[in-house]
Structures are given as structure tokens and as C-alpha cells.
C-alpha positions in Angstrom: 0.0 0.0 0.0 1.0 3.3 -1.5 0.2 5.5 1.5 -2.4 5.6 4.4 -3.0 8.6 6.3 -5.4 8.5 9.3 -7.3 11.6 9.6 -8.8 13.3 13.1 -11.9 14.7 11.3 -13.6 14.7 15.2 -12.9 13.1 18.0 -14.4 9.3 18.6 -16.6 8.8 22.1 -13.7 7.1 24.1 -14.9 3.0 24.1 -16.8 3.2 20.7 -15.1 2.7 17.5 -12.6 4.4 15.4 -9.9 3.2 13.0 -6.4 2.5 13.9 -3.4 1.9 11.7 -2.7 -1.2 10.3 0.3 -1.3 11.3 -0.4 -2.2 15.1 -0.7 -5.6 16.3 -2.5 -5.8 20.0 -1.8 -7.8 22.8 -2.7 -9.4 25.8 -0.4 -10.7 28.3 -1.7 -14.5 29.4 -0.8 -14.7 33.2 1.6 -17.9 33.7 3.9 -18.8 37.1 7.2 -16.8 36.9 6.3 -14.9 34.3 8.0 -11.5 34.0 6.3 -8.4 34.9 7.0 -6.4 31.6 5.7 -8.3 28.2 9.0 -8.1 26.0 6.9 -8.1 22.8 5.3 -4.9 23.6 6.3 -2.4 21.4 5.6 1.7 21.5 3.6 2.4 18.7 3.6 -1.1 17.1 3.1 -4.0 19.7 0.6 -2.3 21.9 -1.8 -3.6 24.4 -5.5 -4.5 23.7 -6.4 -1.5 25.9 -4.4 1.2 25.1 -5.7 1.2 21.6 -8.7 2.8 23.2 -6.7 5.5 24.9 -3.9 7.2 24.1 -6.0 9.4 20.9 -5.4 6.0 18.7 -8.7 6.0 17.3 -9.7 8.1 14.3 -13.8 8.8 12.8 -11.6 8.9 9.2 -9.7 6.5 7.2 -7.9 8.1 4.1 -6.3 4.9 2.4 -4.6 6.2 -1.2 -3.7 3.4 -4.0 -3.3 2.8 -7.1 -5.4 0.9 -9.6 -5.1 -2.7 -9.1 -3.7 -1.9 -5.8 -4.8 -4.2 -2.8 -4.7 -1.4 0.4 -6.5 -2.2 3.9 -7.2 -0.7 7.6 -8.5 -1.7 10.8 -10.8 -0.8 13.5 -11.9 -1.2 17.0 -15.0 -1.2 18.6 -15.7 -1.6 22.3 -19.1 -1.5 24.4 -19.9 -1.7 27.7 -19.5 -5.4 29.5 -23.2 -7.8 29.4 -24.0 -10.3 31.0 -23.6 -12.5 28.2 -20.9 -12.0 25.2 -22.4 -9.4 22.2 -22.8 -9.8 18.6 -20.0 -7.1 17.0 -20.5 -6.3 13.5 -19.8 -3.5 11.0 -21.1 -2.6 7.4 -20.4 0.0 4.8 -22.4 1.8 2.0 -21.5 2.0 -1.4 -18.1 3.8 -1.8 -18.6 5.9 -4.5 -16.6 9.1 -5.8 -17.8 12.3 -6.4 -18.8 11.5 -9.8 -21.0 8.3 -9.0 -18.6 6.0 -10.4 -18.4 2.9 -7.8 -16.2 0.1 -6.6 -18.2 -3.1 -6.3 -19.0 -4.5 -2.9 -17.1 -7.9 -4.2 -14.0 -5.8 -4.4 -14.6 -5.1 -0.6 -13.6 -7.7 2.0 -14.7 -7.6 6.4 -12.6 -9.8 8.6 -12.9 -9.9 12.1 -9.4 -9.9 13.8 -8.8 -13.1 15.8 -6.3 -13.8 18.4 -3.6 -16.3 19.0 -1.3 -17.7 21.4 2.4 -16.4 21.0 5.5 -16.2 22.7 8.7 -13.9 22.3 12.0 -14.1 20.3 14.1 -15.1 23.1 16.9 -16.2 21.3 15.5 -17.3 18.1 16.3 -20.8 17.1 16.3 -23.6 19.3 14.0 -26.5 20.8 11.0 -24.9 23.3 10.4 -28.0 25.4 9.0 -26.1 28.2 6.7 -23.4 27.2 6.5 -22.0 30.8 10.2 -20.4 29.9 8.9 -18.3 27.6 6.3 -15.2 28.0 3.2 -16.3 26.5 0.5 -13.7 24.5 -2.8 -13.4 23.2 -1.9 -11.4 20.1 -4.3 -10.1 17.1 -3.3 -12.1 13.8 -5.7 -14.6 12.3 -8.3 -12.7 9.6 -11.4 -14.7 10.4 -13.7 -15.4 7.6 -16.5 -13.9 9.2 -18.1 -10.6 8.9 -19.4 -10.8 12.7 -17.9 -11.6 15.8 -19.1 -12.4 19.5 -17.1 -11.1 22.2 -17.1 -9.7 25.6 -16.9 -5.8 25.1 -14.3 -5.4 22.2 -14.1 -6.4 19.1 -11.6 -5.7 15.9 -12.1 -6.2 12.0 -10.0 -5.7 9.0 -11.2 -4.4 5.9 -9.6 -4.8 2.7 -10.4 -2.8 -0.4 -9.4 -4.6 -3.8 -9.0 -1.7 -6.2 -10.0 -2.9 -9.7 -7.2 -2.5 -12.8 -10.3 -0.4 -14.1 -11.3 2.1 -11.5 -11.5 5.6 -12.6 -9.5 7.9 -10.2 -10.8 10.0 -8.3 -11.8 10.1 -3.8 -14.0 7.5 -3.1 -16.0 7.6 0.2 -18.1 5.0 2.2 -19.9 5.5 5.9 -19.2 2.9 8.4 -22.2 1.7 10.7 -21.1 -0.4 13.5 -23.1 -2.8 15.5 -23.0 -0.3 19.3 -24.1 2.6 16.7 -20.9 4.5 15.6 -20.7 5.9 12.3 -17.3 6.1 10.7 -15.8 7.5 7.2 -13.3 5.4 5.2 -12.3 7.4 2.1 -10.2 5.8 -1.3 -7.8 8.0 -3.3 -7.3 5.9 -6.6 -4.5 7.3 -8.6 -4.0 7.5 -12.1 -0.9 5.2 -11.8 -1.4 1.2 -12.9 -0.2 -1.9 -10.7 -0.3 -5.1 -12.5 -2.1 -8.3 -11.5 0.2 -10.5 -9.3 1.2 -12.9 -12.1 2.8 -10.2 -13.6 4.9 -9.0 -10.8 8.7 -9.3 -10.6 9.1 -9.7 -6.8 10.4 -13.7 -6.7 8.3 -14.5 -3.8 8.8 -18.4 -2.4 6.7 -19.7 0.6 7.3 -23.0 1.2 3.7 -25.1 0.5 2.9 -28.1 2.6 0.1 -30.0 1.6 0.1 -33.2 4.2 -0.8 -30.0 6.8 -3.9 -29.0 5.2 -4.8 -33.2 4.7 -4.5 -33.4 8.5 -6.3 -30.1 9.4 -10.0 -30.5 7.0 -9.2 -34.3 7.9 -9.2 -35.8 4.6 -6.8 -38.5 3.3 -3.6 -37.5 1.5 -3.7 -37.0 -2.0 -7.6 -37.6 -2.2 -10.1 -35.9 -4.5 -11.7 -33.8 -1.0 -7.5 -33.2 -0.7 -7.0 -31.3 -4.3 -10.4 -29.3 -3.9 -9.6 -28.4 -0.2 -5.8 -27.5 -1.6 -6.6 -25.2 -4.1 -7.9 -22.3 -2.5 -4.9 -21.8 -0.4 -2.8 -22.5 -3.6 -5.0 -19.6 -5.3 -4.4 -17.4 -2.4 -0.8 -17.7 -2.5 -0.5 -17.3 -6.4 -2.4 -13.7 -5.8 0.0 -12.6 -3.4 2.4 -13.4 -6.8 4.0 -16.8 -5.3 6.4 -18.0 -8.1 7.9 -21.4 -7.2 6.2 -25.0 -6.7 7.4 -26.4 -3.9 8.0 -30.5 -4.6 9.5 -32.9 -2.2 11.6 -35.8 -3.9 12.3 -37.7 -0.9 10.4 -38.6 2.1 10.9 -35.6 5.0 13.5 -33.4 3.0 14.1 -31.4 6.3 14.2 -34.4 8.3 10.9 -33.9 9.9 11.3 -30.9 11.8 7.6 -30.1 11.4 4.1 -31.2 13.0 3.3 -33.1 10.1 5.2 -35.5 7.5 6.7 -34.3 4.5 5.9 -37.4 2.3 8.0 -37.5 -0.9 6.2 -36.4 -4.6 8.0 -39.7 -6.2 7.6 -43.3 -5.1 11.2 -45.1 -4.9 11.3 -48.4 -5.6 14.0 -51.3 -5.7 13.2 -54.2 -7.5 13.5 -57.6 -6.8 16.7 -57.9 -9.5 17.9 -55.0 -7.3 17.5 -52.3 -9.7 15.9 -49.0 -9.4 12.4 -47.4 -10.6 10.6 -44.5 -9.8 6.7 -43.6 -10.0 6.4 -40.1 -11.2 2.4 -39.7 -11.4 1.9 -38.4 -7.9 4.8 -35.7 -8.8 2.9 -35.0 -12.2 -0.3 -34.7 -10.7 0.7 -32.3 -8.0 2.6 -30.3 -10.0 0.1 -29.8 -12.8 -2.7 -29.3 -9.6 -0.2 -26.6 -8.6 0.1 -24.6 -12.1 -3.8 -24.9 -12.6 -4.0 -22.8 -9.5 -1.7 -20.5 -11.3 1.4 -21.0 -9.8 3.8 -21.6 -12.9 6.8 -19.9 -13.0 9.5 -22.7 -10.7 9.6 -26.1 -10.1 12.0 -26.2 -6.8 12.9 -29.6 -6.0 13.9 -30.3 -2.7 16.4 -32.0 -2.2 19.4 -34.6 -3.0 20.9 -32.9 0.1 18.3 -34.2 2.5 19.0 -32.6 6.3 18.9 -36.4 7.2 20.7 -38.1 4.7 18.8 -41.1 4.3 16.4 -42.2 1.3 13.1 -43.9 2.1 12.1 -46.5 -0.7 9.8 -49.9 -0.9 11.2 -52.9 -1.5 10.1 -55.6 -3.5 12.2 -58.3 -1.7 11.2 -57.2 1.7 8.0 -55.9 0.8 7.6 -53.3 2.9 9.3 -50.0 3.4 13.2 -49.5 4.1 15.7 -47.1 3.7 19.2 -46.3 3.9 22.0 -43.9 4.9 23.4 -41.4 1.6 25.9 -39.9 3.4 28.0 -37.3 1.0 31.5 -38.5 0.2 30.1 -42.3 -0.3 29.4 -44.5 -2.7 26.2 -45.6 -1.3 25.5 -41.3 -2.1 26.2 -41.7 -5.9 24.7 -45.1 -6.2 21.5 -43.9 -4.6 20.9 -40.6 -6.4 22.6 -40.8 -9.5 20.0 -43.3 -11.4 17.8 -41.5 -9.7 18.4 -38.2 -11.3 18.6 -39.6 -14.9 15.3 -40.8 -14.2 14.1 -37.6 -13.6 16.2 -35.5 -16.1 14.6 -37.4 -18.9 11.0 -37.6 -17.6 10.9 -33.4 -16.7 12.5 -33.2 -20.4 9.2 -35.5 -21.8 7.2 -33.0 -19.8 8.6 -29.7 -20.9 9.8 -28.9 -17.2 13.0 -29.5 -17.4 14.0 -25.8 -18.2 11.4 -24.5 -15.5 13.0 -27.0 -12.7 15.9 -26.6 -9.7 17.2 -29.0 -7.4 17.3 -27.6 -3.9 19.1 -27.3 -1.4 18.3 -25.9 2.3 21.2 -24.1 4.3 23.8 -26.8 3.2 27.4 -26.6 3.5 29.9 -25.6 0.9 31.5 -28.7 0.6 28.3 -30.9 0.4 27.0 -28.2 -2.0 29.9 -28.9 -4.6 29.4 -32.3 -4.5 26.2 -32.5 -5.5 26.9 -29.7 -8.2 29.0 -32.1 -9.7 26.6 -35.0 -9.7 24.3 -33.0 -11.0 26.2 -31.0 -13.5 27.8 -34.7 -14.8 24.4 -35.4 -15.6 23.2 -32.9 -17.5 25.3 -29.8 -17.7 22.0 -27.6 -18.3 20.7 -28.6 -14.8 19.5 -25.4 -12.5 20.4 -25.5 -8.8 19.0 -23.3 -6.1 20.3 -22.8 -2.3 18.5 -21.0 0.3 21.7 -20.1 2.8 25.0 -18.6 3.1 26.2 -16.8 0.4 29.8 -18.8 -1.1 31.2 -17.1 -4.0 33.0 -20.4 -5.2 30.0 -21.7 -6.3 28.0 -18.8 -7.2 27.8 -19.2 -10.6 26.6 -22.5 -10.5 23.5 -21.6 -8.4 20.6 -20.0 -10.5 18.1 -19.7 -7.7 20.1 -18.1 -4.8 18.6 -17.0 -1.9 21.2 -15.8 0.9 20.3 -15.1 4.6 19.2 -11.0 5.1 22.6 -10.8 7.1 23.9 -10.9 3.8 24.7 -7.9 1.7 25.6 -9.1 -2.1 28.4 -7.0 -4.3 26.6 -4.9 -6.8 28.7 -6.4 -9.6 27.5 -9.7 -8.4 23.8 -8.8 -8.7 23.7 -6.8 -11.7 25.8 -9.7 -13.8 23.0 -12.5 -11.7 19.9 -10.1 -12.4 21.3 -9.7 -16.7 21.2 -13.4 -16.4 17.9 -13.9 -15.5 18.9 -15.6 -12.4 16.2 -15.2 -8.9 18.5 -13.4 -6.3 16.5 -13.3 -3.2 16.5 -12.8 0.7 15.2 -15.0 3.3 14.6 -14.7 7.1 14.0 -17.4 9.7 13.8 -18.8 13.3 18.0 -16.5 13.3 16.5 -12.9 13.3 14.8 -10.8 15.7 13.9 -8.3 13.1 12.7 -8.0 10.8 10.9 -10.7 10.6 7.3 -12.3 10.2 6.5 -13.8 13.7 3.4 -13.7 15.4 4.3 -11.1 17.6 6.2 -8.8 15.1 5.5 -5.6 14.5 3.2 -5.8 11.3 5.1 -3.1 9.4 8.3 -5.7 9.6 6.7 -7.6 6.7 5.9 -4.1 4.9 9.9 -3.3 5.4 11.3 -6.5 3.7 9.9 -5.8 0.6 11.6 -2.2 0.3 14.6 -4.1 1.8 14.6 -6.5 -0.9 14.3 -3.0 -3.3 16.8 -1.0 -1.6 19.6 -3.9 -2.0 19.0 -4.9 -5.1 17.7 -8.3 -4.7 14.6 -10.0 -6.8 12.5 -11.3 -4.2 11.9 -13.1 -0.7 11.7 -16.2 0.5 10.3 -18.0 3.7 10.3 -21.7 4.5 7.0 -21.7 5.3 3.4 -20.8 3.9 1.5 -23.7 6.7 3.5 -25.9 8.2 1.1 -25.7 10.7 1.4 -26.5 15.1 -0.8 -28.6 16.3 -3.6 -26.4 17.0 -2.9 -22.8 14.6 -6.2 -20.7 14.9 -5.4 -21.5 18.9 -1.7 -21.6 19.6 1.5 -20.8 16.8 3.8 -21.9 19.3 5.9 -24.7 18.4 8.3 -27.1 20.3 10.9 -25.2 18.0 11.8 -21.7 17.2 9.5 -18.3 18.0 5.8 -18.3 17.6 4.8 -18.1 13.9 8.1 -19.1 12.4 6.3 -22.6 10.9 3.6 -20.5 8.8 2.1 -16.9 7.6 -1.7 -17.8 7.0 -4.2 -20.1 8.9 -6.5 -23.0 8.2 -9.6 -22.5 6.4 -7.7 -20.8 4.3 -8.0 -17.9 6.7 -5.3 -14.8 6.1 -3.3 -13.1 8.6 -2.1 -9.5 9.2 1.5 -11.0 8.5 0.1 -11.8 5.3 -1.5 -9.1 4.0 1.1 -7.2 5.5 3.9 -9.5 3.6 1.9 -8.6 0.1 2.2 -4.7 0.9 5.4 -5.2 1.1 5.8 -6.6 -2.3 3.3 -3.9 -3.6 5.6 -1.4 -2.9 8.6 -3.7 -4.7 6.8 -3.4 -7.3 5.5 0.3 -7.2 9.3 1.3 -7.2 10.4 -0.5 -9.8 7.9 1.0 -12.2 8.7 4.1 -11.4 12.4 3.4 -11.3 11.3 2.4 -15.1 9.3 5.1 -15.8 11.6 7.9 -14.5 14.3 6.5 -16.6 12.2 6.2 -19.9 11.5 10.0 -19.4 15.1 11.2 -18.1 13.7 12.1 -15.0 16.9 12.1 -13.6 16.4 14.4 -10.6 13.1 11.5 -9.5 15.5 8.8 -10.0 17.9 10.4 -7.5 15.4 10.9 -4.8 14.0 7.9 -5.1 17.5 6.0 -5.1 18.2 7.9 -2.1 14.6 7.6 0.2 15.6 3.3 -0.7 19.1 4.0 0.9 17.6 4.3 4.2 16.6 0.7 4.2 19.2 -0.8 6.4 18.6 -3.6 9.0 20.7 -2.1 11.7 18.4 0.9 11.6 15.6 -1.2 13.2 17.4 -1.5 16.4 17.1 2.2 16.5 13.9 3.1 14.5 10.6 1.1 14.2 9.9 -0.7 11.2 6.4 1.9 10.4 8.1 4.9 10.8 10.9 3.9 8.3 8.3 2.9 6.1 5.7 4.9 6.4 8.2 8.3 6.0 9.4 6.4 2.6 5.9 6.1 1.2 5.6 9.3 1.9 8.5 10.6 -0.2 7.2 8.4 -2.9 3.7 9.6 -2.8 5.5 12.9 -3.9 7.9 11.7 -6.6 4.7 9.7 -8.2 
């Protein structure tokens, strides 16, 4: 989102309604034994708690949002009553937002979400088992975007409303009154510019969250790989391809990441040693998946993962035993090259009979250098035209082998090195996980985090951004996003149902804004705008991650789309 700008047209009746800015989460501190007096998620301005939102002059009668056409922008607001008996029916509706000129955006363009809460801890070191959730302070924070227009609650209640701007909508100041349910009428008015974003499929920004379709088997409680599986798969497939997801994310081996999830990672392709001890492979699960996946309209990458297994072990059936086995690959042995070399043929010439081969990476997940060069090798002895990807450190001595390469965000890649990847057509992207504090896409983090990485990704010159996971769901999600691993929210960004999140729809701002740059980066050069460019080269120079530990996430942000409202 371009720009949002919360106007005081008159003051709200303390504990009624107003809006508030999307880019506060709320809290609420759940009381455990030994549990420290001061909630360290809490932050001024960003992480605040339920209460204060309804003090402290927070709430606003006007929304001004301000986009573009084809533009996806959003807000949020509160309203509270007085405590009942019983809990209340909280609702909110809005007329027909129409401009000056009577032209109107349809109601299906305009989406209500009540604002749930969930269970979340702190960063507290960052990676790591959590074996005892008592060490760590526990929160009631506002993330899930419930797909329901109502809510019943106690005395407050919070909803998120999401304006799809059509490619097609004549600019102009759109406004819309607010009724809530306790009787407070609010204003929500649209700037639509004349400026153009694309549809998602169209977009640059290399985003890759890691899909994991045995979770959504086991939450809707349907068998794996079923007919009810597909049709329940696709709208969170469809939801991800129109936040402009690019790559497919395929498991050739059973648990590529050594289970380190909730549920199993089964493997795409069904090994198979036969009796005469030779190898086959079933590729019509693979096929089926992938071509489910494409149909939902995301195309673009075929990621692999991954001959570099974090337990190196391959799980096949075999026909002597008849039953399921397995045994150890370890790099540097012959059981390694025995194991996955067939293995790859196999696969080289049936993605080559599909037309994928081109489209296709092996992957590899934060794997050493040496490990990494061996399995270049195989791959590259194979067929020299293979593509590779890595999601880790950066190593320069194999650089040039790696087309997809996504490097940590401590990270900062030599221009010369991006600008020769980027002329090559080569993804270049950054990632962020369970290592760092900010920013970051947690359940407690600070909304506008998400908004930051995509004008970090800008500012440093990379293509996109990657995290390892879209819904590798914790036991219970729309409850609890702790795990017995890492910080709160690190194992996925939307909920079951599907049901979005504010990290979500924050996330897909984020790459909004990637995007909005970049065409005006374009357009400023096609009309020798040089004096634009500069500014606009320079606001993107303030994207640093060190200045977070200094300056919040929104006000970095929000002070850069204000530059760029002016240079557009």
C-alpha cells in the first residue's frame, strides 16, 4: 500500500469505534507462574496492548487509504461496548463507496474480517527446541483474519477491511460511511490514482513460501492425495498465487528437512527397488501435484527439494522385503552416488518428456559448501544444463553455479554480483527465519516488519523473498503458533480455512511497494527524469537492517511512502 494517512476529522466517544493503523498488532499478556512483569513483545507504537488502543487518541472517525489501480490497500478498527451479561454480537457494514462523480467500486472488491487472536510467545533467542513453554512469556496477540463478517465477544471487538481496487477504477476520492453494530458511524475514504499496478502474475518480486500440503490433509481431515485433498488444496494455492508466489514447492524424498515439522513431509516420487535390485521411480503423484499446482496459477519454478536431504537417508519400498526400508546417503560415499545418481537420470529425462525440465531446480536448504559442490557435480555430470538453487550462506566459489540463490538477510551481495545475476535472468532473493529478531514475520512482530522486507529487498538490489514456510502448521494454529521449536509463527504466515493473517496481508504490501518502485524506477528512466530517480535511489538508501534496532519498522516505512507519494 501506497500510502495511508489517518485523519482526526472529530474526536471518537472514548470506548466506541474508530480506525487505527494497520500497522499495530494488539496484545494481551496470558498470566503464567514466573512470568515477568514487563511483556518483551510490547512495542511503543507497534506492539501495543488490547487496551491502550482505546486511549492514548489511537482511534480516528476517518480513514484516508490512497492506491493505485489494481492496488490491494486495507485498515483496521476497534469497537468496544460496555460489559453484558452474556458475550455481544460485534458487527460492522459500509455503504456504497462511490466518488464524487457516481462512479463505484463493487461490494465484491470489498472484504470484512474480524481480527482473531492467538497464542504467541517472544524471540528469546531465536532458534532452538522450546520443550518447556512456561520459559517463555506467552500472548494473546491479534493475527488470524477470520472469515467472518461478525464476531461475539465480551466488550471489544476488531475487524480488518480490505479494499481490492479494480485495474479499471476511474480515479478520483471515493467515500463510504461505516455503521457499526454499538451505533458509531465512521468514514473510510479511497484516493485511486491515475498510476497502474499489474495483477500479481505479472509481478517481478520472486516471492517463495514453502507449500505443505500433508498440513492442510490433516487439518480438514481428509486422506492425502484424495479428491476432498485437491479441492480443499486449491484455495490456499490460489491465495498464494495472488499474493504473486512464483515457485512449486516439490519434495523428492520422504521428509527433505528431516521432519522438523508437525506433520510428514511425504515424498512427490515413489522409490522403488526391485526384486533384480534395480531402481524405478513412480512419477504420477509428482505430475499430478505439479500440474494441480500450475492450474492454481502458480507456474513460474519447479524447486525440487532436495538430494541434500537434512537427514541423509532415502526412504524406498522394497520388493524383496515388501515393505518400506531405507538407507543412509551420506556425501563422500558410494552408497550417495549409487543412490541418487540413477535417480536423477530418471528424472532428467521424464521433466524433459514433460517440458519442465527448463522451469525445474534441485534444492538445497542451508547446506554446507563442501556438500553443496558435490552434489553440483553429480548434477552437472548429468546434464550440464541442470538449474540448482540454495536458500543459505552466500559462497562465491560456487556462485555461478546456483541460478536460484537466496542468501540469509545478514547478507549484503556485491553490486557487480547482482547486476551480472539479475542480466542473467537468475532469482536473487533474501530469506529470514527462526536466526532474526527483526525483521521478521513472527506472530508477535511488528506488522510493518513484513511491509519493510519488501523495500529491503528494493533498496539492496535483490529479486524477491523467500520463507520456509506458507502452513507448516502447530498442532492447534487458529489457537496456539507456538511450536516445540523456534518463535511463535516461524512454521507458517496464514491459517487454516484458508484464513489470512495480518502478516500476510502485511507481507503482500510489502511486495506492492517492490513493485511500485520498480515501475517508477522504469518510468523515471524512460523520461530522463533524472532528478526522481535520484530521490527515489536515495529515500531506498535508508533501508538498512541495523536501523531497526534504532527506529521502528512503520516509521521507516511509512516516512518512505511518503516521499514516494510525492515523486509519483
Amino acid at each position: 500500500m501506497l500510502l495511508v494517512i489517518f485523519v482526526f476529522t472529530s474526536c471518537t466517544e472514548p470506548g466506541n469505534a474508530g480506525f487505527f493503523s494497520s500497522d499495530i498488532r494488539l496484545v494481551d499478556s496470558i498470566k503464567q507462574k514466573n512470568q515477568a512483569s514487563i511483556n518483551p513483545i510490547l512495542k511503543d507504537g507497534q506492539v501495543i496492548t488490547t487496551n491502550s488502543v482505546f486511549g492514548e487518541n489511537r482511534l480516528r472517525s476517518t480513514s484516508r487509504l490512497v492506491a493505485w489501480r489494481g492496488e490491494r490497500v486495507h485498515t483496521q478498527l476497534a469497537l468496544k461496548s460496555p460489559p453484558r451479561e452474556k458475550k455481544q454480537r460485534f458487527a460492522v457494514e459500509l455503504s456504497p463507496l462511490v466518488n464524487e462523480k457516481g462512479d463505484s467500486i463493487a461490494a465484491a472488491q470489498i472484504k470484512i474480517r474480524a481480527i482473531g487472536k492467538v497464542i504467541t510467545d517472544e524471540f528469546h533467542g531465536g532458534c532452538g527446541y522450546r520443550t518447556d513453554p512456561a520459559a517463555y512469556y506467552a500472548s494473546l496477540v491479534t493475527d488470524p483474519l477470520l472469515n467472518q463478517t461478525e464476531l461475539e465477544a465480551d466488550s471489544t471487538a476488531f475487524f480488518w477491511i480490505t479494499i481490492q481496487v479494480p485495474e479499471s477504477a476511474i480515479p478520483g476520492t471515493y467515500r463510504s460511511t461505516v455503521t457499526t453494530s454499538n451505533d458509531v458511524k465512521l468514514q473510510l475514504q479511497l484516493e485511486v490514482i491515475n498510476r497502474l499496478l499489474p495483477p500479481p502474475a505479472a509481478w517481478s518480486f520472486d516471492l517463495d513460501l514453502w507449500q505443505h500440503p500433508a498440513a492442510i490433509a490433516r487439518v480438514h481431515n481428509v486422506p492425502l492425495w484424495s479428491e476432498q485433498h485437491f479441492a480443499v488444496m486449491k484455495p490456499y494455492y490460489q491465495e498464494l498465487a495472488a499474493a504473486g508466489q512464483k515457485n512449486i514447492t516439490a519434495s523428492i524424498v520422504h521428509e527433505p528437512w528431516g521432519h522438523q515439522t508437525h506433520d510428514d513431509f511425504p515424498s512427490l516420487i515413489k522409490w522403488t527397488k526391485t526384486k533384480s535390485g534395480t531402481w524405478s521411480y513412480d512419477f504420477s503423484r509428482f505430475d499430478q501435484y505439479v500440474e494441480f499446482v500450475m492450474n492454481c496459477g502458480i507456474k513460474e519454478r519447479i524447486n525440487c527439494y532436495s538430494i541434500i536431504p537434512w537427514k541423509m537417508m532415502v526412504q524406498y519400498y522394497d520388493e524383496g522385503l515388501g515393505r518400506d526400508t531405507s538407507i543412509a546417503t551420506e556425501m563422500n560415499t558410494p552408497a550417495y552416488t549409487a543412490t541418487w545418481k540413477p535417480m536423477l537420470q530418471a528424472l532428467t529425462q521424464h521433466l524433459k518428456e514433460k517440458n519442465w525440465f527448463s522451469i525445474t531446480t534441485v534444492a538445497m536448504d542451508e547446506r554446507p559448501l563442501p556438500a553443496m559442490q558435490q552434489a553440483i557435480a553429480l548434477l552437472k555430470s548429468i546434464d550440464p544444463s541442470w538449474k540448482i538453487a540454495l536458500a543459505g550462506d552466500y559462497h562465491p566459489e560456487i556462485e555461478p553455479d546456483i541460478f536460484d540463490y537466496c542468501v540469509a538477510s545478514r547478507w549484503i551481495l556485491d553490486s557487480a554480483v547482482l547486476n551480472k545475476r539479475i542480466a542473467a535472468g537468475k532469482p536473487t532473493t533474501v530469506y529470514t527465519c527462526c536466526t532474526e529478531a527483526y525483521p521478521n514475520g513472527f506472530s508477535f512482530s511488528p506488522p510493518a516488519e513484513h511491509v519493510y522486507l519488501g523495500w529491503y529487498a528494493q533498496a539492496k538490489g535483490f529479486t524477491g523473498y523467500l520463507r520456509w514456510a506458507y502452513n507448516s502448521w502447530t498442532k492447534a494454529p487458529l489457537e496456539d503458533s507456538r511450536f516445540t521449536a523456534w518463535p511463535a509463527g516461524d512454521t507458517y504466515q496464514v491459517y487454516p480455512g484458508p484464513t489470512s493473517s495480518i502478516r500476510f496481508e502485511k507481507l503482500i504490501e510489502g511486495i506492492q511497494d517492490y513493485e511500485k518502485v520498480r515501475l517508477l524506477k522504469e518510468d523515471f528512466l524512460k523520461k530522463n527524469e533524472t532528478e526522481k530517480l535520484r530521490r527515489l535511489n536515495e529515500l531506498l538508501a535508508g533501508f538498512d537492517i541495523a536501523a531497526l534496532a534504532k527506529q521502528s519498522a512503520d516509521s521507516i516505512v511509512n516516512a518512505a511512502k511518503q516521499q514516494l507519494a510525492e515523486l509519483q
